[in-house]
C-alpha positions in Angstrom: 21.7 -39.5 0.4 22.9 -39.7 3.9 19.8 -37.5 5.2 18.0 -41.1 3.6 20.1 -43.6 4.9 19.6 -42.1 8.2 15.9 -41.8 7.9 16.3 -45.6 6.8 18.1 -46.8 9.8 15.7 -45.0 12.0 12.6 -46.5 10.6 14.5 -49.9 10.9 15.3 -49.3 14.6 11.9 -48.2 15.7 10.2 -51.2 13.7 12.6 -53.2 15.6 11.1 -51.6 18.7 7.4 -52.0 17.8 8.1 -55.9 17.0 9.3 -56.2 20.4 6.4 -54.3 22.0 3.8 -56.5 20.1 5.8 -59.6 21.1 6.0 -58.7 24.6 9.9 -59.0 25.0 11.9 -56.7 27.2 13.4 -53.6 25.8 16.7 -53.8 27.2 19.3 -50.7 27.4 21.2 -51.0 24.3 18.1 -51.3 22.3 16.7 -48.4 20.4 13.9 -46.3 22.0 11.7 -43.5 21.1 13.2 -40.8 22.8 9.6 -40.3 24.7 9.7 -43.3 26.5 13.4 -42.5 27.5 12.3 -39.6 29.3 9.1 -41.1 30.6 11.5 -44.5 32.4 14.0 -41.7 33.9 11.4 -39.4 35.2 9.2 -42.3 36.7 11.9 -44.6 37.7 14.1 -41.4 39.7 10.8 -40.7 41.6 10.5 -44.4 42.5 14.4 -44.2 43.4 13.8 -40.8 45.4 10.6 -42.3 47.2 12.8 -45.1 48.5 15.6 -43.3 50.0 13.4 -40.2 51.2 11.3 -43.0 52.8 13.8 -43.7 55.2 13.5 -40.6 57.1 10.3 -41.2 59.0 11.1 -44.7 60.0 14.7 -43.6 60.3 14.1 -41.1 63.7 12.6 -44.3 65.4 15.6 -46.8 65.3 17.1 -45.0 68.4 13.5 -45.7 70.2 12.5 -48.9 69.3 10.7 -50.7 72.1 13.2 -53.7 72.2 16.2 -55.2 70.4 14.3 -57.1 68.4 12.1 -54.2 67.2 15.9 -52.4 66.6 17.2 -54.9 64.7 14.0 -56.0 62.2 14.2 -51.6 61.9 17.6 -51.0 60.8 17.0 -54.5 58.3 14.0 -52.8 57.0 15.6 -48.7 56.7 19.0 -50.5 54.8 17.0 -52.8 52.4 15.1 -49.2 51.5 18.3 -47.8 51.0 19.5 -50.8 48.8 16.0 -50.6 46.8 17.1 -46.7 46.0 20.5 -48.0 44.6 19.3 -51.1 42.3 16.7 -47.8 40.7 19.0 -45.5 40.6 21.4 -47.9 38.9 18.4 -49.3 36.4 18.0 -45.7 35.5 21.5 -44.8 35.1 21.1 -47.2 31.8 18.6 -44.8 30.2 21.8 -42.1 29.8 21.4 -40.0 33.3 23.6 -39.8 36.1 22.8 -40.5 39.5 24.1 -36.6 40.5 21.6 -35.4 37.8 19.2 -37.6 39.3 19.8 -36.0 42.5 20.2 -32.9 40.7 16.6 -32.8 39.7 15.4 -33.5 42.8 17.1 -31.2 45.2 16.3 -28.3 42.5 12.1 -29.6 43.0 12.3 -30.8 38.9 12.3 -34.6 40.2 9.4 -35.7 42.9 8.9 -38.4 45.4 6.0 -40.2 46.7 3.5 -37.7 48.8 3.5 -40.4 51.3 6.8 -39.5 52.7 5.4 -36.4 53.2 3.7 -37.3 56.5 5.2 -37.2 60.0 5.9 -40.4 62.2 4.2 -39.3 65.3 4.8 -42.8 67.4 5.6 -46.5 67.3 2.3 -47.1 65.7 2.9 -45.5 62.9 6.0 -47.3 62.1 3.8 -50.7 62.2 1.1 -48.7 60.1 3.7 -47.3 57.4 4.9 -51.3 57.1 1.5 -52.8 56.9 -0.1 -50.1 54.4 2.7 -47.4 52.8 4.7 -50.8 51.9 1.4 -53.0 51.4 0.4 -50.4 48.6 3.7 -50.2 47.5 3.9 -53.7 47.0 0.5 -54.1 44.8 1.7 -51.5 42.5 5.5 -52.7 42.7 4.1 -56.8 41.4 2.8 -54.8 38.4 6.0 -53.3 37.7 7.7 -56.9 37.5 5.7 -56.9 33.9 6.8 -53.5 32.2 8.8 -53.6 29.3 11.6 -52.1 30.3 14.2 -55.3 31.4 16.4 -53.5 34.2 13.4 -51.8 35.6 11.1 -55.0 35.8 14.2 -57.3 37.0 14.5 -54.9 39.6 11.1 -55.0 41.1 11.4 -58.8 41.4 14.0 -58.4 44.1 12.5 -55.5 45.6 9.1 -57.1 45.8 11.0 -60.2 47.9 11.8 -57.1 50.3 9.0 -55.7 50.1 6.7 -58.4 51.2 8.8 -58.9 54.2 8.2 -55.0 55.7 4.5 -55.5 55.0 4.2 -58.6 57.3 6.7 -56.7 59.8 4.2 -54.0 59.9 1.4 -56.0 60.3 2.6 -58.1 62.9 3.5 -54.8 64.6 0.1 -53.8 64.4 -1.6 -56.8 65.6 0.7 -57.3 68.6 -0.5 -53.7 69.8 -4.2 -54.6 69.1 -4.0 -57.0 71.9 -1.8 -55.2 74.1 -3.2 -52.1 76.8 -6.1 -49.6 75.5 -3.8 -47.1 75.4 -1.8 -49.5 72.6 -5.1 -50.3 71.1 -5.9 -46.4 70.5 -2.6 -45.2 69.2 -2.9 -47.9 66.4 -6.4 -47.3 65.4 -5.2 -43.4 65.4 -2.1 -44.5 63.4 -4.7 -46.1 61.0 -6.9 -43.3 60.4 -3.8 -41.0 59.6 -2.2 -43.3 56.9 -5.1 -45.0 55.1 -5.8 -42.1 53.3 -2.7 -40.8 52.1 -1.9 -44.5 51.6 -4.9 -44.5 48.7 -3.0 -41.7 47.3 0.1 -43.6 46.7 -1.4 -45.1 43.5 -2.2 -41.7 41.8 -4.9 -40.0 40.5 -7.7 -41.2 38.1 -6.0 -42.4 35.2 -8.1 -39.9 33.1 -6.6 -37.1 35.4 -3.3 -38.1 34.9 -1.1 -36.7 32.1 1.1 -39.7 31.6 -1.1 -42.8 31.2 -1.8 -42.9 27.8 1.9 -43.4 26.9 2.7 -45.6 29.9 -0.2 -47.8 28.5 0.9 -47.8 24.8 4.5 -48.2 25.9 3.8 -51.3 28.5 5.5 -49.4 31.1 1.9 -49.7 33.1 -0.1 -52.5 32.6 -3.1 -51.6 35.1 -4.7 -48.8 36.1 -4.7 -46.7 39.1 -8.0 -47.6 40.2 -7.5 -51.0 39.4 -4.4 -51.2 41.5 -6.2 -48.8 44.5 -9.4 -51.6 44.5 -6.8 -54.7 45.1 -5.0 -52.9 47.8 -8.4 -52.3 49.7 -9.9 -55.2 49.3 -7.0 -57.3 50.4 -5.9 -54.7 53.5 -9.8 -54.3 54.9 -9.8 -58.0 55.1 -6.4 -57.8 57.6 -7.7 -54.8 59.0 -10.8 -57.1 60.3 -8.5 -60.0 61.8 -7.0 -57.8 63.7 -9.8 -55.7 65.1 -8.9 -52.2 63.4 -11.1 -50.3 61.6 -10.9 -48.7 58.2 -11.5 -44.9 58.9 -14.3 -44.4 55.9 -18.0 -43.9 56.3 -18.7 -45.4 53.2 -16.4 -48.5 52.3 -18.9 -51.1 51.3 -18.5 -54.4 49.7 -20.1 -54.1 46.0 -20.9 -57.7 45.1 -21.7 -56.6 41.5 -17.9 -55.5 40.7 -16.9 -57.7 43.2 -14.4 -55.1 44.6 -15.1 -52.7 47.9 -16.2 -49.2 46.9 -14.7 -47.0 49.0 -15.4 -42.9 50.0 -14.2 -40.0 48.1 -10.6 -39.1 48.3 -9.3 -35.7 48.7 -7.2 -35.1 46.2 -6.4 -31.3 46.5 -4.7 -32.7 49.8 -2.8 -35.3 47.4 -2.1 -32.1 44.9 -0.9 -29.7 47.9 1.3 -32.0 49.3 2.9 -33.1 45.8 3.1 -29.1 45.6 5.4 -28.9 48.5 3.1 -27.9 50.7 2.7 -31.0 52.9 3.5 -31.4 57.0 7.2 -32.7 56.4 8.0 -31.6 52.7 10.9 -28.9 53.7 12.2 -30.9 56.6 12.7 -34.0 54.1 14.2 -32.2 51.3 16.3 -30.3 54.3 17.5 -33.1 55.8 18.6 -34.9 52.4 20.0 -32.0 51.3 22.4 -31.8 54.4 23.0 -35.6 54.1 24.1 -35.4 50.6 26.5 -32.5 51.5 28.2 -34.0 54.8 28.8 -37.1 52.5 30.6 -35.7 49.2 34.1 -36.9 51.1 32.8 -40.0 50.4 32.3 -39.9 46.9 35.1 -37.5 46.4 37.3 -40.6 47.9 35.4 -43.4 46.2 36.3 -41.7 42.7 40.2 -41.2 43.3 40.2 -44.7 44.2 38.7 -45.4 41.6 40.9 -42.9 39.3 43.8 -44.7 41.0 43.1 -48.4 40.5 42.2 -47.0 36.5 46.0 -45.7 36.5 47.7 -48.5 37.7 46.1 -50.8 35.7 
């Protein structure tokens, strides 16, 4: 009898969950959830928490060579509202049942990833003007999506972070244009900043969708609502267009405007470089995970401290 009214109350629960998907209303933490789409919100939204605080290291080694004060300041506003975005994710995620120390867990141990764009190395100014304009301008295309997926604290989270978001893009790109009408020697080190991120920008949005093992249930779920491809074509054909005002030039042979689709078509891209780098085997993959490692260490007398006050405030009160 109670192996029934258990069965019962679980047919209930998930009809109460398919009602909401076909009504297109927020599943919200305290809701019953197939346990597959628990695990696929912690494992996608701890990568998109990871990416965010991992992405701080490139920009991060500039702040102390920043061309002006200004340049200073709108860096460090940029690196802490990254850091801030990791802590609204981590927090959203923390709903689904996992702690942030698993969270961190998983990734130090290599079970948890991070964007392969963080990957890359930060060679000079340009390229903090060309990780603004396109690592956060493709961030942002797939991140507007995101506002719509049916999970509440997830998609309440990406409204604020898009705000941010949009903000780094136009700091990147106004970066970018100020150097295209500076010296020749400024004009050359952003082109070259150009042709080493627009790839591995492309890559941001993953794989075909039929190459990728998860998209079927981030479809059916709502988690997704467009595809990769579909999210890849908006970013170039809104990004070739700045790249044009500004004098730059899109490093691929065989971008062409296809009036038919009505989107750019764009050259092959070389995804056992995307695979190899997700692999671990990328320029910066053990310095990253190195220095994060080394961060989170030198920093557990903070948390150590934060949780007996905490344990201290619980006791008096």
């Amino acid at each position: 009898m109670e192996q029934k009214e258990a069965t019962e109350v679980q047919s209930v629960a998930m009809s109460a969950f398919e009602r909401k998907m076909e009504q297109d209303l927020p599943i919200e933490p305290k809701d019953h959830m197939p346990e597959g789409y628990r695990k696929h919100l912690i494992r996608q939204m701890s990568q998109h928490a990871h990416s965010e605080v991992i992405g701080m290291q490139p920009e991060g080694n500039w702040i102390t060579r920043a061309p002006s004060l200004r340049a200073r300041q709108i860096l460090l506003a940029k690196i802490q509202d990254e850091c801030g975005h990791g802590l609204y994710l981590y927090s959203a995620a923390e709903t689904l049942g996992i702690s942030r120390s698993e969270m961190v867990e998983q990734l130090h141990t290599g079970k948890a990833k991070y964007s392969n764009i963080f990957n890359y190395p930060a060679l000079n100014w340009a390229d903090v003007g060309a990780i603004g304009w396109l690592v956060d301008g493709a961030a942002i295309v797939n991140q507007v999506s995101l506002q719509r997926t049916s999970y509440g604290p997830y998609s309440r989270a990406m409204v604020r972070i898009c705000k941010e978001e949009s903000f780094h893009q136009r700091q990147g790109y106004e970066l970018m244009a100020k150097m295209m009408r500076g010296t020749a020697e400024q004009r050359e080190m952003a082109q070259d900043a150009m042709n080493r991120w627009w790839w591995p920008s492309l890559m941001m949005f993953g794989p075909h969708d039929t190459d990728s093992p998860h998209t079927g249930d981030a479809f059916k779920w709502k988690i997704k609502r467009q595809s990769n491809d579909e999210l890849r074509a908006k970013f170039i054909d809104k990004t070739v267009q700045q790249a044009e005002v500004i004098g730059l030039t899109v490093p691929d042979k065989d971008l062409k405007w296809n009036e038919e689709k009505g989107h750019y078509d764009h050259g092959v891209i070389n995804w056992d470089e995307f695979y190899k780098v997700i692999g671990g085997n990328g320029p910066c993959n053990a310095q990253r995970m190195a220095h994060h490692k080394k961060t989170h260490r030198d920093g557990a007398w903070v948390r150590e401290a934060a949780a007996a006050y905490m344990a201290k405030q619980e006791s008096i009160a």
